[in-house]
N, C-alpha and C positions, 0 to 999 in steps of 0.2 A: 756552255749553258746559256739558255736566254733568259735575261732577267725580268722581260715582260712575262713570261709565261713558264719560267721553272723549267722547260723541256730540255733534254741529256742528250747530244749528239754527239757521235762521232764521226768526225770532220777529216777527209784527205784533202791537204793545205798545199802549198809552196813550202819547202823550206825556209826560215825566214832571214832576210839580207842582212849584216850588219849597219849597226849603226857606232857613230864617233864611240871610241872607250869597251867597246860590246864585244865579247867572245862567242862561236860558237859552241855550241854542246850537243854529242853527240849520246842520247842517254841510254844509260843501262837501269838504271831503277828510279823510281819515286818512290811515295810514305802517302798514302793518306792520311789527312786531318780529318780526322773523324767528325770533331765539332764544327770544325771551321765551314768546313765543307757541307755538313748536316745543316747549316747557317745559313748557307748563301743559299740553297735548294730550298730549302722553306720559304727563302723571302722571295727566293722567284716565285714561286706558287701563289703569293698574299696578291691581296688585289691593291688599288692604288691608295684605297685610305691603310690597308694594315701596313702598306709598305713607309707611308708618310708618318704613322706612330712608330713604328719599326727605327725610323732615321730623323728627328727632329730637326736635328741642324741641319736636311739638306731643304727641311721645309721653308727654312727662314731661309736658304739660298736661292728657294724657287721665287718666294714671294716681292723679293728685293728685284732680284731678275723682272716680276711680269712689273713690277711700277718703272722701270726703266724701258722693256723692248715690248712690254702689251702682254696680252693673256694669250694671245693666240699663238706670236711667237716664243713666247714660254713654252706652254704645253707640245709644239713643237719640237721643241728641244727636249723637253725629258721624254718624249716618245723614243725619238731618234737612240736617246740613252739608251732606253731599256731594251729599244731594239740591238744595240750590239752584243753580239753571242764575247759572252765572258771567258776565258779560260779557265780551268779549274787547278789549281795544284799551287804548292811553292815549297816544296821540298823535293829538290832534285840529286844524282849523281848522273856524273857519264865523263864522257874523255874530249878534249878540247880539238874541234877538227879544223877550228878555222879564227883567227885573231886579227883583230883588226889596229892599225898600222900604230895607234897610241895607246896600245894596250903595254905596259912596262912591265907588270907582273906576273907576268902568265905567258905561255908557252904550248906551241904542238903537242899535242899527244900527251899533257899533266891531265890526271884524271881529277877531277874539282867536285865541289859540294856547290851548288846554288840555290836560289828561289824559283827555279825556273819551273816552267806548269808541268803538266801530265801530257809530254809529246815525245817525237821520236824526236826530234829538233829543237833545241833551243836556242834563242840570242840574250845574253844574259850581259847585265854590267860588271866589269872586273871590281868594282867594288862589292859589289853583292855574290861573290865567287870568292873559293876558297881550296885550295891545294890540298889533298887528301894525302894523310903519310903513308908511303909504301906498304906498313904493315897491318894495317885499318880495310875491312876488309868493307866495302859496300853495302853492305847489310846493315851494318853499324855506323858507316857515315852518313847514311841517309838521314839517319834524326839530329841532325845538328842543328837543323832550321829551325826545328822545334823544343830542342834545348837551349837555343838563345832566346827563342821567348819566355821560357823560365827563368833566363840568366838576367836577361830586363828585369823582369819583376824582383830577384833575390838584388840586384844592384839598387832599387827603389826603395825597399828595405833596408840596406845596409845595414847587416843582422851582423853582429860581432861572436866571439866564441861564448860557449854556452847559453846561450840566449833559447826560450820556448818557443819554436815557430810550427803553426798549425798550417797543413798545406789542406784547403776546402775542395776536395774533385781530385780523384785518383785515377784519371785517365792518363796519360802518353804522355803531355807535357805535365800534370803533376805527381805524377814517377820519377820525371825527370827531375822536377824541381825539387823536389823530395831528398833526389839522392847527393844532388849541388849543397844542398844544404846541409846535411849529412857530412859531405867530405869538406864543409867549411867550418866543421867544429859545433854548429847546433844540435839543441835537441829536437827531433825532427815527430812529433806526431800527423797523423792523417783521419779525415773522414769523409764516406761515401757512400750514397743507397747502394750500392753492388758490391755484396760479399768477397765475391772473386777478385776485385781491386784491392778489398781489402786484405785478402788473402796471401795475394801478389806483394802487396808492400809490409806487410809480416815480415815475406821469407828474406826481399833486401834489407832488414832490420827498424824499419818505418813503425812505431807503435801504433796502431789504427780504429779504428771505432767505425763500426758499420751503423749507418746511419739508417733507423724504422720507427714508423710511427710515434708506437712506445717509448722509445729510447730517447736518453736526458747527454744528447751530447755535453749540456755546459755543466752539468755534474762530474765530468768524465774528466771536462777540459782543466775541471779547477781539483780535481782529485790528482792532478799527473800534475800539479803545478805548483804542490801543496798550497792553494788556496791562492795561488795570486793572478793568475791569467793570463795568457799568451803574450809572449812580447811584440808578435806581429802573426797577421796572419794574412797568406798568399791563396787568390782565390782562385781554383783554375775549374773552376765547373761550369759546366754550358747546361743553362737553364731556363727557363721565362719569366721564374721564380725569384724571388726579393730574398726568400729564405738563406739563401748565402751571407750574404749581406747583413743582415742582422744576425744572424749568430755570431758573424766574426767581430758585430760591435758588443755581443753580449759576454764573448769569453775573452775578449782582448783587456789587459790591462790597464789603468789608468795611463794614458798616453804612448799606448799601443801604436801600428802602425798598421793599417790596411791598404794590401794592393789587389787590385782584380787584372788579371790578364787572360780570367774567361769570357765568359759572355752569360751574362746574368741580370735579372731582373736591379735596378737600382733605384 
């Protein structure tokens, strides 16, 4: 993707050499990130001031930059940025074809989970690589990448048992977090504008609330809580909207805990 202009290419590359510590990967599937990815396309598309509201702190890195190397050689430099075509993905599977000489944990031919993009090739760090069990079938390892970002967020919580945790956005990765939460002994409710999310987290046993106009989630939140309010609540909705955010400070409890590891208005 190019980040100066949003435009979607598909690229035949070099396979790429390793580097110190780096495995190759030979892939057999990715995972689209639905939001992530819907994320970075839009911000290609914005022009340089939406992009500059978009990322504030890179603003105070540009501005520090031009009183040190001038405006010219600034704006320079972020062109050159925006001009690099991005790759798109980080949720990989495939089978390891090539390891390099101080790689200790990995092996020819171990089929691994990584971060690695949307290619026929990857060069991936053996730290960010992960050994798939024989019986785990590709399909299913594929969402790891994105179940540890739910696994971040529930460790930033540190929800103990029985505790009320409202997961806000029932996409992929809060399904995922949903159901972590679930087999860590919480009680796990959800809510989301799309029915069928909601639908979806019914049937893994996720109590839910579809979220419409009309509808009084914090009536909802504080009826299932008898009256006290969530002990935390995990935000995974991709939005532009604030409205996450303040509901989870309106149905959280007196010294509640909010984490976001969506992408949401703040």
């Amino acid at each position: 993707q190019s980040l100066s202009t949003g435009e979607i290419k598909l690229e035949e590359v070099p396979v790429p050499s390793l580097n110190k510590g780096q495995v190759l990967i030979k892939t057999s599937m990715t995972l689209i990130s639905s939001g992530t990815e819907r994320f970075l396309m839009d911000f290609g598309k914005s022009n340089l001031i939406q992009k500059a509201l978009k990322q504030p702190d890179r603003v105070k890195d540009v501005l520090d930059k031009s009183r040190t190397d001038g405006f010219f050689r600034t704006y320079q430099a972020v062109q050159n940025k925006l001009d690099e075509p991005l790759p798109l993905g980080y949720c990989n599977v495939g089978t390891i074809v090539e390891v390099d000489s101080e790689v200790k944990n990995l092996k020819l031919g171990q089929r691994v989970v990584s971060n690695g993009y949307h290619a026929e090739y990857v060069a991936v760090s053996e730290n960010l690589c992960t050994p798939i069990p024989e019986e785990l079938e590709d399909s299913k390892a594929v969402f790891t990448i994105l179940s540890s970002i739910g696994l971040q967020g529930i460790r930033l919580i540190n929800p103990t048992l029985g505790e009320n945790i409202l997961v806000s956005g029932l996409g992929i990765i809060g399904i995922l977090s949903a159901q972590l939460l679930k087999f860590n002994g919480c009680k796990v409710f959800g809510i989301d504008p799309d029915k069928k999310k909601c639908e979806l987290a019914e049937k893994l046993g996720i109590k839910s609330f579809h979220l419409k106009e009309s509808s009084k989630p914090e009536s909802w939140c504080f009826n299932n809580t008898n009256q006290l309010g969530m002990d935390a609540v995990l935000i995974s909705a991709t939005t532009k909207s604030s409205e996450p955010i303040h509901l989870a400070a309106k149905v959280s409890r007196t010294r509640g805990r909010i984490i976001l590891v969506g992408v949401t208005g703040i």
